[in-house]
N, C-alpha and C positions, 0 to 999 in steps of 0.2 A: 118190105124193108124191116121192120118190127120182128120177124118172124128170128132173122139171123143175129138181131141184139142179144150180146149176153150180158144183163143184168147183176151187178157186183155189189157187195154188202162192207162196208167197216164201220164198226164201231170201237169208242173206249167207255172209258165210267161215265162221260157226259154228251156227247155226238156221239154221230150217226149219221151214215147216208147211203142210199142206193144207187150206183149209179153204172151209167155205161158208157165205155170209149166208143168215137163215133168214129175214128181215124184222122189222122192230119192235125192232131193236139185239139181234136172236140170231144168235148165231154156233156152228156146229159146229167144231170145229178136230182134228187131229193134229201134236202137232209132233215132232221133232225134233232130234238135235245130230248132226254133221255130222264126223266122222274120217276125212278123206281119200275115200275110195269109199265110206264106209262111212256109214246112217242108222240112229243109234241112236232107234227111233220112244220116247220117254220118256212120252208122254202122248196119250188120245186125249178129247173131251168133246163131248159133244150135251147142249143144255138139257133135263131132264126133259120138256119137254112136247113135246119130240119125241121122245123116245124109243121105242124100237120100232118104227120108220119104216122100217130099213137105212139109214140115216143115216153111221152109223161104219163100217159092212160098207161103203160106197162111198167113204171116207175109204181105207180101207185097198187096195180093191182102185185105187184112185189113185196109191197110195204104191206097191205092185207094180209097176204099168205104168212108172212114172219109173223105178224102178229100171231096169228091163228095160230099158227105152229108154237110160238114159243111165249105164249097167255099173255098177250100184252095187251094194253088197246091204245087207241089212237083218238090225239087229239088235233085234228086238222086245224090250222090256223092262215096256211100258205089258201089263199082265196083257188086256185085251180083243185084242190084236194079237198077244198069244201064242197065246191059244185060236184066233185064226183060224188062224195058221200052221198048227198042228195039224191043223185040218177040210180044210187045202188044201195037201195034199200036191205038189198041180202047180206051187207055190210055191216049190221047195225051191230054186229056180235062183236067185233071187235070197237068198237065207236063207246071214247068215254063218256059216261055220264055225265 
């Protein structure tokens, strides 16, 4: 399922989120707030009846790559983007101090 999500980016001066239409008016999202270089991720949400999919696992490994790509780091605060930081130690480059 994961495989055919396409993963969507907007942002302004202050938000931000990644997200993906799921069909039928569902939406996955991550968003968050924006300090400089810095994305503080505040929230991440898949509808229950996707859940379990790697739905949000692909929300975040999104949010990484942009990082990477465009020198930002991340400050996880939403508790499911902190436990991945955790499991993915190869992350720490973009992970603010």
């Amino acid at each position: 399922m994961t495989k055919d999500i396409k993963i969507e980016f907007e942002e302004d001066n202050t938000r931000g989120r990644f997200f993906a239409d799921l069909g039928e008016g569902h939406v996955a999202e991550m968003t968050f707030v924006r300090n400089h270089n810095q994305m503080i991720i505040d929230h991440t949400r898949v509808p229950k009846q996707f859940e379990g999919q790697g739905i949000a696992a692909k929300l975040v490994v999104e949010g990484v790559e942009f990082a990477r790509k465009n020198r930002r780091k991340i400050v996880p605060v939403c508790s499911y983007v902190v436990v991945q930081f955790k499991r993915h130690k190869d992350w720490a480059d973009v992970l603010a101090a």
